[in-house]
C-alpha positions as CSV (number, residue, x, y, z in Angstrom):
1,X,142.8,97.2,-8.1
2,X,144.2,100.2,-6.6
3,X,143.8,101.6,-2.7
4,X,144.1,105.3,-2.1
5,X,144.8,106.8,1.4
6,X,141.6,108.7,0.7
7,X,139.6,105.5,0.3
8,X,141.1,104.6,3.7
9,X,139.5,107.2,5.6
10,X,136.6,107.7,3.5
11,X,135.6,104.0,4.0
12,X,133.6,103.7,7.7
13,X,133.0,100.2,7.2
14,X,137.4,99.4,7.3
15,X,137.4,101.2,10.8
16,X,135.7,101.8,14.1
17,X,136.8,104.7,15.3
18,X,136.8,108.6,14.1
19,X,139.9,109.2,11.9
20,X,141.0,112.6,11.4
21,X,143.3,113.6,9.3
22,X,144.9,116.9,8.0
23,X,145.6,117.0,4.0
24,X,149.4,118.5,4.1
25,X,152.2,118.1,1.5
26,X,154.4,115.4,1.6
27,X,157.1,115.0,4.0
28,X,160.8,114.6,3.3
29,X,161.0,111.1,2.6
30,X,157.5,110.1,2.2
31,X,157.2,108.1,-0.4
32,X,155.1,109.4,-3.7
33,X,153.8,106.2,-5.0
34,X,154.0,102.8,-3.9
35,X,152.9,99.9,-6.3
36,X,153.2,96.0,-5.8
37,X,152.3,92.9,-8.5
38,X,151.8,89.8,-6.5
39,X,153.6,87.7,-9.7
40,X,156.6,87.5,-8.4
41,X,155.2,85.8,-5.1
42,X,153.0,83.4,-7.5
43,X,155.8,82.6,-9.7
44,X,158.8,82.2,-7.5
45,X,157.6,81.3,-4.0
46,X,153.7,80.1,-5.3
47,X,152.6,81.9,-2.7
48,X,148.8,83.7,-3.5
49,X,147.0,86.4,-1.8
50,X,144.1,84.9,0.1
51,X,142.2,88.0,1.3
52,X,141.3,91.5,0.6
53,X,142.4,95.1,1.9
54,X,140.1,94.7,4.5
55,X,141.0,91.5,6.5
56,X,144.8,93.1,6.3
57,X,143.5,96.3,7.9
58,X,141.5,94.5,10.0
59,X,144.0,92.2,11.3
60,X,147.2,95.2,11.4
61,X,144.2,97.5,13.9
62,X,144.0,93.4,16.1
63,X,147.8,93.3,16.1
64,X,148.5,96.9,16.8
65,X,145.5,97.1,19.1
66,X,147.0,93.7,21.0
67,X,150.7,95.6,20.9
68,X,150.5,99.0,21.4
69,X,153.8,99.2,22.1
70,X,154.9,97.4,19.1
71,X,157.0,94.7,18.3
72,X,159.0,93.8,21.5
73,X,162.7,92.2,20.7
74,X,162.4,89.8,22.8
75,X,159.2,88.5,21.2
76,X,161.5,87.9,17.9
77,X,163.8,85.9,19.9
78,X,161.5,83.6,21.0
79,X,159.6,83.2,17.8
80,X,162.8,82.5,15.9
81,X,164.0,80.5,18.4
82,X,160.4,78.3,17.9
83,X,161.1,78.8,14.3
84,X,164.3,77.1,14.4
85,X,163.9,74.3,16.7
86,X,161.0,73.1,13.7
């Protein structure tokens, strides 16, 4: 299945706020298309999706909401710090 932008801000149920949005031509460096096939997760790390376009948009507005000033550095050092010590 395939997610459009559009769909994104067309869909009220995916978000709880007013979006607005001005339709412009792309940007230097935006990127045109963007496709992904979850095989190669399956097949070489048997890793499978779990959940749909809406728990990942639900849970990037909880982390972004949590971390509005994004990912901190010093956050990464702990956690692969904890990571390594396993």
């Amino acid at each position: 299945m395939s997610y459009s932008s559009f769909l994104f801000l067309s869909a009220p149920q995916w978000h709880t706020c007013v979006c607005y949005c001005q339709v412009a031509a792309r940007r230097v460096g935006d990127v045109g298309a963007c496709y992904c096939d979850p095989s190669f997760a399956a097949c070489f790390l048997g890793w499978r999706a779990t959940r749909g376009v809406k728990d990942m948009c639900e849970d990037a507005w909880r982390w972004q909401s949590a971390n509005p000033q994004g990912f901190k550095p010093e956050a990464a050092d702990a956690a692969a710090a904890t990571a390594a010590s396993k």
